[in-house]
VOLUM-953063 format. One record per residue (C-alpha): residue number from 1; x, y, z. Coordinates in Angstrom, 1 decimal. Example, Ala and Ser with C-alpha at 12.3 -4.5 7.8 and 13.67 -1.06 7.14 Angstrom:
2
+-----+--------+--------+--------+
: seq :      x :      y :      z :
+-----+--------+--------+--------+
:   1 :   12.3 :   -4.5 :    7.8 :
:   2 :   13.7 :   -1.1 :    7.1 :
+-----+--------+--------+--------+
% end
This chain:
89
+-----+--------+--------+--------+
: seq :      x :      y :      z :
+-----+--------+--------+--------+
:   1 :  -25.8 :   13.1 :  -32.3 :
:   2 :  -28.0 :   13.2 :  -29.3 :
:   3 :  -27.1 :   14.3 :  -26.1 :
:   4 :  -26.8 :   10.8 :  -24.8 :
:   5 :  -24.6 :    9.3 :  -28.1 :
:   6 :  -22.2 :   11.8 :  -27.4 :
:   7 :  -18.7 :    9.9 :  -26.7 :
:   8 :  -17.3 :   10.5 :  -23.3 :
:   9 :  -14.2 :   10.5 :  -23.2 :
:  10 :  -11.4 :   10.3 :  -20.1 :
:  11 :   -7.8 :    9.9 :  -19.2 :
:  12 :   -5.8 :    6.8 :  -19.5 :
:  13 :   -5.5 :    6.9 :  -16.1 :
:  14 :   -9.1 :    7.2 :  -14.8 :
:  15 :   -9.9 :    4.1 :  -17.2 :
:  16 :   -7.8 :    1.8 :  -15.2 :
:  17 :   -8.9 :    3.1 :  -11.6 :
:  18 :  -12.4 :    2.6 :  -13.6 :
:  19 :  -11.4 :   -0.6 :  -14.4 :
:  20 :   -9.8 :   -1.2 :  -11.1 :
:  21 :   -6.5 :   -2.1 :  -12.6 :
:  22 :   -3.2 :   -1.4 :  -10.8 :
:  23 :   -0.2 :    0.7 :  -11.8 :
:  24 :    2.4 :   -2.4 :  -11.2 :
:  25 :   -0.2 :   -5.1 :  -13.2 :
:  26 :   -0.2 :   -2.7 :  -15.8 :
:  27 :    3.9 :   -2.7 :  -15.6 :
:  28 :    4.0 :   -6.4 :  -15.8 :
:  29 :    1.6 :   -7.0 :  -18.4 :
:  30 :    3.5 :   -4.9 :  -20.8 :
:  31 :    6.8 :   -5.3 :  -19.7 :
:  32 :    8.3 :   -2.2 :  -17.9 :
:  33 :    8.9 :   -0.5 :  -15.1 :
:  34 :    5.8 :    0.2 :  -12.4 :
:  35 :    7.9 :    4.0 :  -12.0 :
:  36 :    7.6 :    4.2 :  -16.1 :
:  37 :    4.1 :    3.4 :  -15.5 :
:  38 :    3.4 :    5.9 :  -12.9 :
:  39 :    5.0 :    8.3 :  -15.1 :
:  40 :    3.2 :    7.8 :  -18.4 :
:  41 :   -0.6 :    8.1 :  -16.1 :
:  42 :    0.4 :   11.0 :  -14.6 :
:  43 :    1.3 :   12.7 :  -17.8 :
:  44 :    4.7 :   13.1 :  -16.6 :
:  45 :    6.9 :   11.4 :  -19.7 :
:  46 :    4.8 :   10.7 :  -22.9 :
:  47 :    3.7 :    7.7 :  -24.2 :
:  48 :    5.8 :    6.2 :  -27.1 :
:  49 :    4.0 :    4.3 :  -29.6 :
:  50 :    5.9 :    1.0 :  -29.0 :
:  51 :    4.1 :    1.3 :  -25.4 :
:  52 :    1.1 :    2.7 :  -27.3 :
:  53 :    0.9 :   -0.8 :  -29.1 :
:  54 :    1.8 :   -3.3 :  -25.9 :
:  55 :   -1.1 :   -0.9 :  -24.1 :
:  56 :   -3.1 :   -2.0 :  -26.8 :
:  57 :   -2.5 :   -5.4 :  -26.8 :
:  58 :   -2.9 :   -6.2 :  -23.5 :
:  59 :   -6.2 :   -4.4 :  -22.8 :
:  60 :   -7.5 :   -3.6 :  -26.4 :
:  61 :   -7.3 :   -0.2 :  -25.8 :
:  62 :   -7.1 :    1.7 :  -29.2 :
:  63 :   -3.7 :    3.0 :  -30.1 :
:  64 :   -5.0 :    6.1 :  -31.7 :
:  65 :   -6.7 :    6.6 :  -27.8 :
:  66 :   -3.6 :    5.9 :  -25.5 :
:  67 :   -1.5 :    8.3 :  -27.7 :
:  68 :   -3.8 :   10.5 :  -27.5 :
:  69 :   -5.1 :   10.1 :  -24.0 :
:  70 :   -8.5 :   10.5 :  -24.8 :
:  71 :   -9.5 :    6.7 :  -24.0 :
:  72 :  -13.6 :    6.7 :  -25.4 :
:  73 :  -15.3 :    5.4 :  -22.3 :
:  74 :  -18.5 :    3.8 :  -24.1 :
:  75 :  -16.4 :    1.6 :  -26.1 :
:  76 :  -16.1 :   -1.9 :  -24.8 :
:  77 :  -12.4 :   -3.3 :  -23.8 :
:  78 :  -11.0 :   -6.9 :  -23.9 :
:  79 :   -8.4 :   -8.7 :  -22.1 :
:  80 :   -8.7 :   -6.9 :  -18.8 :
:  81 :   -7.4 :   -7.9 :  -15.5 :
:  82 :   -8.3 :   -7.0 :  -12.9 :
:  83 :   -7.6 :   -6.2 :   -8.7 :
:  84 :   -9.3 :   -6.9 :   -5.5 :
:  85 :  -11.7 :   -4.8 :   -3.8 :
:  86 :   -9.8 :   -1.6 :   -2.4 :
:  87 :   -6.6 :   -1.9 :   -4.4 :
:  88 :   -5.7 :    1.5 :   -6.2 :
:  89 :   -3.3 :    3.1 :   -8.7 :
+-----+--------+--------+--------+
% end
């Protein structure tokens, strides 16, 4: 693998500031709380996999990558909302 094919890979976190998506859309979508939210992007409580799976289904983020928190940046999502200009996590 080349230099450029390698896979970057970053935090569950920095893919939704990436994608511009905030903390409390991210609640709603998947049905808890924004503080449960903040907690699980700031690595402060872990992510179950029942949250692994809504994660998954609402922005078709691999599960395997939200457990792990190791979200591969090169591969294309679906489903994504997303914020105006200036809003932030």
């Amino acid at each position: 693998m080349s230099h450029e094919e390698e896979k970057k890979f970053i935090t569950l976190k920095e893919y939704f500031i990436e994608k511009g998506i905030q903390q409390i859309d991210i609640a709603k979508s998947i049905g808890v709380t924004n503080q449960y939210v903040y907690a699980i992007l700031n690595e402060k409580q872990k992510i179950g996999a029942s949250t692994a799976k809504k994660i998954n289904a609402a922005y078709g983020i691999p599960v395997e990558e939200i457990l792990s928190n190791k979200i591969n940046n090169n591969t294309p999502k679906t489903n994504q909302k997303t914020i105006n200009e200036g809003d932030f996590i």
